[in-house]
C-alpha positions in Angstrom: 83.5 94.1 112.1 83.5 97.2 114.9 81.2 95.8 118.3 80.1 98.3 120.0 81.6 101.9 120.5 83.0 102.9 123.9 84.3 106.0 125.4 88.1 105.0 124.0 86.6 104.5 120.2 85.3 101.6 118.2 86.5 98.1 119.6 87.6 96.0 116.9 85.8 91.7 117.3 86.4 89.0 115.0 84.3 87.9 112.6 82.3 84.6 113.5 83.4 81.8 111.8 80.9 79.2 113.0 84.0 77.3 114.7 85.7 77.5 118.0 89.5 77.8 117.2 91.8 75.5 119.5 94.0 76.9 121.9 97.4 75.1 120.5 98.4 75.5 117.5 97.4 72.6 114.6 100.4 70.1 114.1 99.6 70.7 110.4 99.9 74.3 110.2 102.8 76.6 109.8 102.7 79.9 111.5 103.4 81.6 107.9 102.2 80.6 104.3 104.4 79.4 102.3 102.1 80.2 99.4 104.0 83.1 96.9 102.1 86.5 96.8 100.9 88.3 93.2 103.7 91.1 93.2 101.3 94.7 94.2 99.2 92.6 96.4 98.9 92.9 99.7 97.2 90.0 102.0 94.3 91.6 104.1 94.6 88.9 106.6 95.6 85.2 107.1 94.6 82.6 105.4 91.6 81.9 107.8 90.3 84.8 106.1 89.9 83.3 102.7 86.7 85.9 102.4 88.6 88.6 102.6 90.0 90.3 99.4 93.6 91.3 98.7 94.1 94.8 98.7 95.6 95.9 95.3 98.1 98.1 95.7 99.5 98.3 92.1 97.9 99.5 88.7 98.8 99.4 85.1 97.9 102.2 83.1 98.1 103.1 79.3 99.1 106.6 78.3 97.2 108.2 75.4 100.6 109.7 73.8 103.5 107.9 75.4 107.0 109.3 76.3 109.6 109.3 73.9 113.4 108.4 75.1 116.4 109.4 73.0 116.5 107.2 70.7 113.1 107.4 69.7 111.1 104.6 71.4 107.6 105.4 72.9 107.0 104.1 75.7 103.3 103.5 76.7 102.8 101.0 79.1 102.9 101.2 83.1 102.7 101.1 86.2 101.4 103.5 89.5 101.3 102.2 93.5 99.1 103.3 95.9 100.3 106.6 97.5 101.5 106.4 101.0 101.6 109.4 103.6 105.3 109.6 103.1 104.9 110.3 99.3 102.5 113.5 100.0 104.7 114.8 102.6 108.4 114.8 100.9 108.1 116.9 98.0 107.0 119.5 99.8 110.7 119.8 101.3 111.9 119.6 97.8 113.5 122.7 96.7 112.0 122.8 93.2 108.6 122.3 95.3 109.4 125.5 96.8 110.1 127.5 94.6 107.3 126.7 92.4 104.1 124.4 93.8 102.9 123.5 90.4 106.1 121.4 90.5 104.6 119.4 93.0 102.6 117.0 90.8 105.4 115.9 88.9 107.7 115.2 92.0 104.9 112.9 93.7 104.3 111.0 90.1 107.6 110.1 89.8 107.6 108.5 93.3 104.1 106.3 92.8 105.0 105.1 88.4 107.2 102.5 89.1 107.3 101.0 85.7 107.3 103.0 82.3 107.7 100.7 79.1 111.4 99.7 79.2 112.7 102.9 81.1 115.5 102.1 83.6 114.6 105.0 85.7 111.5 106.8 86.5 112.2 111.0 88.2 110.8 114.0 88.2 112.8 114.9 85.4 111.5 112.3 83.2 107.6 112.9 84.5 108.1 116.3 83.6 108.8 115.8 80.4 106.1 113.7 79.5 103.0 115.3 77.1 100.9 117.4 78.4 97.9 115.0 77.9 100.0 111.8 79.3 100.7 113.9 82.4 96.9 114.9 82.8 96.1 111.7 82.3 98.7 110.5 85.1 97.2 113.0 87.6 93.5 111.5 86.8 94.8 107.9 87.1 96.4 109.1 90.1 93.2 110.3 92.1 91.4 107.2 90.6 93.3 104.7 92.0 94.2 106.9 95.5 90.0 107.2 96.0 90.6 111.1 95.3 88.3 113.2 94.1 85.1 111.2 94.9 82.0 113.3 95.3 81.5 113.0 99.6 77.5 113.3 100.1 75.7 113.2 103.0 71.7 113.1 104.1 69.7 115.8 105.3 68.9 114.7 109.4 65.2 116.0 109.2 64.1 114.4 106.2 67.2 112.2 104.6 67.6 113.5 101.6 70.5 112.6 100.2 72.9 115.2 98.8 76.7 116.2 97.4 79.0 118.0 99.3 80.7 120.8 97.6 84.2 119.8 96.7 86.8 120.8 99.1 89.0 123.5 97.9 92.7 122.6 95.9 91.8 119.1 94.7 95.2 119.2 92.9 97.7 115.8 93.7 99.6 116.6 97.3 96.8 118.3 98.4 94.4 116.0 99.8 
């Protein structure tokens, strides 16, 4: 909940709880939960904020064709994370980035799959030689789950109507 904005920015207050808290501690609290987290989910808060809903931060996916390993096993099942900063800036140091953007797509895939069937290890290697539709599909999954892609609108100040934005240009995956 934001109070009220000041010349510094937005000033961050705590939701009202309808309780006072205590200034020491409860004897029957421990300053961390013991409780074990879902693996890909991240608390948004403590446990005071039992309204507040994990942030998920891992997705399982299906692809349409599945990658085949060497010994003939297709592999169709998987996993993506969230994107962080760090995984749209690195490839873009990566040589193979360089010499050839369209490149780029596969490099930040095979940082964000982190499962793929029974496959050991996920790389660009491996991403890039997934089918063309499993890899489209990938890089749709990808701006899903990353809030990419979402049609930004915004309302008219004379009369609010409400209307789309035009898309910004690139749109591709690393270049949000």
């Amino acid at each position: 909940m934001l109070g009220p904005r000041s010349s510094r920015g937005p000033i961050w207050t705590p939701p009202a709880t309808g309780r006072q808290r205590s200034k020491s501690p409860s004897p029957t609290r421990t300053a961390r939960s013991s409780v074990p987290r879902e693996e890909g989910v991240v608390s948004a808060g403590s446990s005071e904020s039992a309204l507040a809903a994990p942030l998920r931060t891992t997705f399982d996916f299906e692809l349409p064709r599945g990658y085949v390993d060497g010994s003939g096993t297709v592999h169709r099942s998987g996993a993506m994370r969230l994107a962080t900063g760090q995984d749209e800036l690195s490839p873009l140091i990566d040589q193979r980035v360089r010499e050839n953007p369209a490149y780029l797509g596969v490099v930040l895939l095979s940082l964000v799959v982190t499962r793929l069937g029974s496959v050991p290890r996920i790389d660009a290697e491996l991403i890039g030689k997934l089918f063309a539709a499993d890899l489209a599909y990938l890089q749709e999954f990808y701006r899903s789950i990353n809030g990419l892609g979402q049609a930004e609108t915004a309302a008219c100040p004379s009369c609010g109507i409400r209307f789309e934005l035009p898309a910004a240009a690139g749109g591709g995956l690393g270049e949000s």
